[in-house]
N, C-alpha and C positions, 0 to 999 in steps of 0.2 A: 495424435500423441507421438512425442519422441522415443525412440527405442532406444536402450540403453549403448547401444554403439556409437551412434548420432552423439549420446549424451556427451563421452566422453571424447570425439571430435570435437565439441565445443568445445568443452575444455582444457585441450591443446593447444586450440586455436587461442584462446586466452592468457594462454600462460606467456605468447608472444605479445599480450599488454602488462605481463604484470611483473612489478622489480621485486627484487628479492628482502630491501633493505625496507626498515621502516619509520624512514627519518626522511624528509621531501623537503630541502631548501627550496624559498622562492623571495626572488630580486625585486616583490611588490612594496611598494610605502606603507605605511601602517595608516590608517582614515577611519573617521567616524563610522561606528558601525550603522549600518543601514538601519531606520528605526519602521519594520515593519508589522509593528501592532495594530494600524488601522484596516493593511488588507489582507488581513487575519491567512497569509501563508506560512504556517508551521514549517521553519525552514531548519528546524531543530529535529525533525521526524521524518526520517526516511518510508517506504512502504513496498514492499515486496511483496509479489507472488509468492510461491515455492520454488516454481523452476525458473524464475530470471534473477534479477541483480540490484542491488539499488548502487547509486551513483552519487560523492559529495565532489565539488570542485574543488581544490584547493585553492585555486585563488580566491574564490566567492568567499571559502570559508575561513581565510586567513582576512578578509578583508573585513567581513564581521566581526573576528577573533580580535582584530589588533595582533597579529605577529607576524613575523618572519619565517616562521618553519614550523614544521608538524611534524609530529612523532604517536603511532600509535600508543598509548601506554596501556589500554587492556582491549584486548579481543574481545570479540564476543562468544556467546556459549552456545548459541545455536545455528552458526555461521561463525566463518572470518571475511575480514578486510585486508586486503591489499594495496602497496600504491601498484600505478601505473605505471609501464618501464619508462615512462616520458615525464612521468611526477605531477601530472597535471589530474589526475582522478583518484580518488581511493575508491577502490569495486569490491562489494561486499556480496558473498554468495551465502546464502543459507544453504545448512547441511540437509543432504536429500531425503531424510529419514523426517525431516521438520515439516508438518502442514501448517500451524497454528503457534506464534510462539512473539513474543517482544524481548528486544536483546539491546544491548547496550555496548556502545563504542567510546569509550574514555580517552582523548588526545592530549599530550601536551605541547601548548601554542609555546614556542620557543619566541624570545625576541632578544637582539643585539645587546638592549639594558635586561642580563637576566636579573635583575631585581622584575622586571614586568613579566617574567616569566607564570603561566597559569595554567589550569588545568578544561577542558571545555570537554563535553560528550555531547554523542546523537543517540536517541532509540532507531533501533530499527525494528518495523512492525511486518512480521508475513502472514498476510493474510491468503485465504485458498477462496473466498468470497469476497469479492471486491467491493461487492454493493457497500460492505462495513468501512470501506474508507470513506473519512469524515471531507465533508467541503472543504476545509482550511488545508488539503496533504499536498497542492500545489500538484508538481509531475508525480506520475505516475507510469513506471518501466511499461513498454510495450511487447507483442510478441504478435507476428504474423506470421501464415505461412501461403508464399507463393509460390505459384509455375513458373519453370525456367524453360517458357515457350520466346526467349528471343523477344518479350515487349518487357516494355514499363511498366512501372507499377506504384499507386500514387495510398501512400502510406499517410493517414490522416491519425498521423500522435498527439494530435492533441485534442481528440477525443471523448479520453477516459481521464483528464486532466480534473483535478478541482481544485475549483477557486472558486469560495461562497460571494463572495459579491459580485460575480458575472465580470471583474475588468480584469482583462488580459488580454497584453500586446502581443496580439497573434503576428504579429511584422515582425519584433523580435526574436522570432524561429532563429537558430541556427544550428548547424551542424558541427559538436566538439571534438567527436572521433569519428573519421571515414570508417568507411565498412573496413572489414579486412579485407573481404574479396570481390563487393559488386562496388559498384559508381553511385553515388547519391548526389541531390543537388535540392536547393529549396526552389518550389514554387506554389503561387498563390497559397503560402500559410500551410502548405503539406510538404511532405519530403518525395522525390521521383527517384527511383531506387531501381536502379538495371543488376539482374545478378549477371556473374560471367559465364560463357556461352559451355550448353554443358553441366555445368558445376552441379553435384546435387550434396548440398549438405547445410553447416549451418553458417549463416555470416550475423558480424550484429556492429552497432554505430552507437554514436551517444548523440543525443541532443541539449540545447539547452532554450529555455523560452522565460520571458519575465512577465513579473504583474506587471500592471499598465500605475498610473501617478508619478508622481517629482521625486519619489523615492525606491522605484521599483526594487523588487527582491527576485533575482535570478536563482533556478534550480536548472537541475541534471538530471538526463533519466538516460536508462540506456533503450534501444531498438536490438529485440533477438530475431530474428529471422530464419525458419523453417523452408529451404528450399527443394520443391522437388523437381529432380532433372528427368530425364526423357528416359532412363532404364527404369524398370520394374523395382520397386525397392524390396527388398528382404523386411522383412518384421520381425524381430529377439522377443516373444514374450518373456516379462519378469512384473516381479510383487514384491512391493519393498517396501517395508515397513513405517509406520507413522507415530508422530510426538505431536500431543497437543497439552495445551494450560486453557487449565477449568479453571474459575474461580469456586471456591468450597461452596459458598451459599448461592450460587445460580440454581434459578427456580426451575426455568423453563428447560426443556429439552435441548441439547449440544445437536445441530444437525454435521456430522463427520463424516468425508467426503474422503473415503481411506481407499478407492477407487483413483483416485487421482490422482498420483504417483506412480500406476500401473500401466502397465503395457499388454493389452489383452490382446491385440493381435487375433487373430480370428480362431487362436486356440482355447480361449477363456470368454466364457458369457456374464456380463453381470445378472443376471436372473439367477445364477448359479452360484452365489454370495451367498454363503454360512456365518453363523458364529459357530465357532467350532467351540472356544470357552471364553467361559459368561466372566464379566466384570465381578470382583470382589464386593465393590461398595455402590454400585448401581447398577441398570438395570440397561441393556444393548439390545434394541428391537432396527429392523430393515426394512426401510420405508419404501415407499411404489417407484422410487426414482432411485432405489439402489442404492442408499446412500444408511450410513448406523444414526440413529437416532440414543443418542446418550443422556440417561437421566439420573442425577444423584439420586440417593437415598438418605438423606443426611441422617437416618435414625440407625444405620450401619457403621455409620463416622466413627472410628475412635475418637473420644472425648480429650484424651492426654497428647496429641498432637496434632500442630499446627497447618501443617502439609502432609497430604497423603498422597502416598503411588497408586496408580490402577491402573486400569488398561484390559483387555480381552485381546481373543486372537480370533480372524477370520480363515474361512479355507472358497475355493471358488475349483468347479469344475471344470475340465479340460471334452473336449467333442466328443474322446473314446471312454468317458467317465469313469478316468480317473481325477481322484479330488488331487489339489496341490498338497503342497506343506503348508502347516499352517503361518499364517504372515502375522506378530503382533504389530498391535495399536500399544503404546505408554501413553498415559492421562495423567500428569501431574495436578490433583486439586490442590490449591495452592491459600494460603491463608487470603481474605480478601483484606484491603488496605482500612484503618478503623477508623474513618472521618466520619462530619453529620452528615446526613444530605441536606443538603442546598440548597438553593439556586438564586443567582442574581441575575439584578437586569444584564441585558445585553442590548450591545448595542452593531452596527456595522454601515459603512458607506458603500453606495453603488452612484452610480455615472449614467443618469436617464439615456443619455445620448448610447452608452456601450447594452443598459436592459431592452430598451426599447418596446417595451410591455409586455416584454416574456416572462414566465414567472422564472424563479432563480432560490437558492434554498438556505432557509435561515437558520446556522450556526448554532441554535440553542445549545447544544448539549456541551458547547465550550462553558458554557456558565454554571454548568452542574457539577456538583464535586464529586471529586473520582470515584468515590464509591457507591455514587448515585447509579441502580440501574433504573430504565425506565419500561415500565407498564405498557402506561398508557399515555397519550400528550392528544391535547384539545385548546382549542382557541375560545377562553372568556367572553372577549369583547375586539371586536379589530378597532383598526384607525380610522384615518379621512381618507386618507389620498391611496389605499391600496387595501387588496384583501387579502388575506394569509389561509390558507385551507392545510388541512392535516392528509398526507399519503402515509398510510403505514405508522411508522413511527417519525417521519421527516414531515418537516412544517417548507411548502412553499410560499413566497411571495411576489403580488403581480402587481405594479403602478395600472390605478384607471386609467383606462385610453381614455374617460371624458375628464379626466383632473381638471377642475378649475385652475388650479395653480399651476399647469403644465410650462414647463420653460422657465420657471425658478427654481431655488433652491429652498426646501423644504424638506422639515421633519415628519415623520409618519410612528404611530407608534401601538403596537396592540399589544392583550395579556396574554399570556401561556399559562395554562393547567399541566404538571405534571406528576401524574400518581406512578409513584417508585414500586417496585417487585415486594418492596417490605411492606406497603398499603401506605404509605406517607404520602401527602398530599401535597405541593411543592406551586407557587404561583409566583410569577415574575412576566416583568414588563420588559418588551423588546423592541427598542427602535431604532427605524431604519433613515439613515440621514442621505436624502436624493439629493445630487446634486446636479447642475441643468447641462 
């Protein structure tokens, strides 16, 4: 874990990418926007950690835009964006106090005929559990931490990538921003990453990799890198407080990882995690892995409004036992959105030639409507050419190695059960179009 010194070394180090103005001329043509509906990469939704960054290109995204220039017109509220002093990246950092949160970046795409002049935004989504990023979120930021023993170090970002239909031109790799301080270079579909001799702190690059088809959709991620050099490092314990969003009507238990922002340094133990004071409108128990288990109460809800504040505070013990200060948590429950639930067929293509019988993971829950949550999800009935099995709540799918029809192009198509947190029972048909 970074210590808050290191922290704001990065920081620094950042401000030498980042311009102060928030208007980015760029000399590109305006072109059809890329029409990436078939390989379902959400290039509209950024996804963040807590302590990294998310990354939009400006040219990618003036080139889906249709314009000429970009102009922030609203920040976001749980982080800000910035361009880059070179105008080629806007770097969005969420605020350090943020675990759990979706936030919203409003641009206006400027063009030469301002009569074409529009308005376009992105979410940005930070999540502190990544498992919750869905298949379709394309890159995703990375963050290593190496020894600066004088070798190489072979950085495989694309990873923790997702792309539900398994095709991505991992040849496409490239590198957008050099380190600031070490040497990168591509090879065989990874990044080789020398830091400088010495150095011990942080350095970080951008990348960029695309889907694979006639239509590819390029994203940006950035690479943070946690280097340790050959002196002994100091450790700053610190406890800094956390913001999460509940939806009001979640059933099940919030698992809050309000540890992870911390720096316990060998002066603080998690076994040594208190609630020091109890949540207003639920109920804050500490799981075996140290982490707050959060459960509404909904029969404590005020009835006369729509969003409520909550939140508790924890305290954590020091070796000569003395307790800290206590640290809050805020919990904004938040109205949930008032649609039906759902759910329609889906559909999605994959590239026998790029699966090659591995299983790979089908999309459903793009088909559910946002206020669907899901229970439980089971398979009805499968298809011909492939079988779908249920992990968790994610449905995988595998092509038979004995497919009669192997080496054509064929439909495949099976049903989905899925029973919602409200007891609603939800079925729809999902097929999968192979192609040879």
């Amino acid at each position: 874990m970074i210590d808050i010194k290191r922290y704001w070394i990065a920081v620094i180090l950042l401000v030498g990418l980042l311009s102060a103005c928030d208007e980015i001329k760029d000399d590109i043509k305006p072109v059809v926007p890329t029409n990436n509906t078939a390989m379902l990469w959400d290039n509209r939704t950024l996804y963040t950690t807590p302590n990294n960054m998310g990354i939009i290109s400006v040219k990618d995204f003036l080139k889906n835009a249709i314009g000429n220039a970009l102009k922030i017109e609203k920040n976001g509220t749980f982080g800000k964006a910035y361009f880059s002093a070179n105008g080629n990246f806007i770097i969005y950092f969420p605020d350090s106090t943020v675990s759990e949160a979706t936030d919203l970046l409003v641009f206006k795409v400027m063009n030469v005929d301002t009569k074409k002049e529009k308005k376009d935004s992105v979410w940005v989504k930070i999540v502190s559990n990544t498992e919750r990023i869905p298949c379709n979120a394309g890159v995703v930021p990375d963050f290593f931490q190496v020894n600066n023993n004088g070798q190489v170090h072979i950085l495989d970002v694309l990873h923790n990538d997702r792309y539900c239909n398994a095709i991505l031109d991992s040849a496409s790799l490239q590198i957008t921003q050099a380190p600031l301080k070490g040497i990168a270079q591509i090879q065989n579909n990874k990044i080789v990453y020398l830091p400088p001799k010495d150095y011990d702190g942080i350095d970080i690059l951008f990348y960029k990799v695309c889907s694979g088809g006639s239509t590819p959709v390029c994203m940006t991620a950035a690479i943070k890198l946690d280097i340790h050099g050959a002196t002994v490092r100091p450790c700053y314990p610190y406890l800094l407080p956390n913001y999460y969003l509940i939806a009001k009507n979640r059933v099940e238990k919030a698992v809050l990882d309000v540890l992870a922002n911390d720096n316990l340094c060998t002066v603080y133990k998690p076994q040594s995690l208190q609630i020091s004071k109890k949540p207003q409108y639920g109920t804050a128990t500490i799981s075996s892995d140290f982490k707050v288990e959060y459960k509404i109460q909904t029969t404590l809800l005020p009835a006369n409004l729509n969003d409520v504040e909550d939140g508790f505070e924890y305290t954590l013990t020091d070796s000569t036992g003395k307790v800290s200060e206590p640290v809050w948590v805020k919990i904004s429950l938040l109205q949930p959105i008032s649609c039906d639930e759902t759910f329609d067929n889906g559909v999605m293509e994959v590239s026998e030639s790029k699966v090659q019988y591995n299983d790979f993971e089908i999309p459903y829950y793009l088909y559910l409507s946002l206020c669907t949550q899901v229970s439980e999800v089971s398979i009805v009935s499968q298809g011909t050419h492939g079988i779908a099995k249920v992990v968790g709540k994610k449905i995988y799918f595998q092509i038979k190695s004995d497919d009669k029809d192997k080496g054509k192009d064929r439909d495949d198509e099976f049903k989905i059960q899925v029973i919602t947190t409200n007891g609603k029972t939800l079925k729809a048909n999902f097929k999968v179009k192979i192609k040879k």
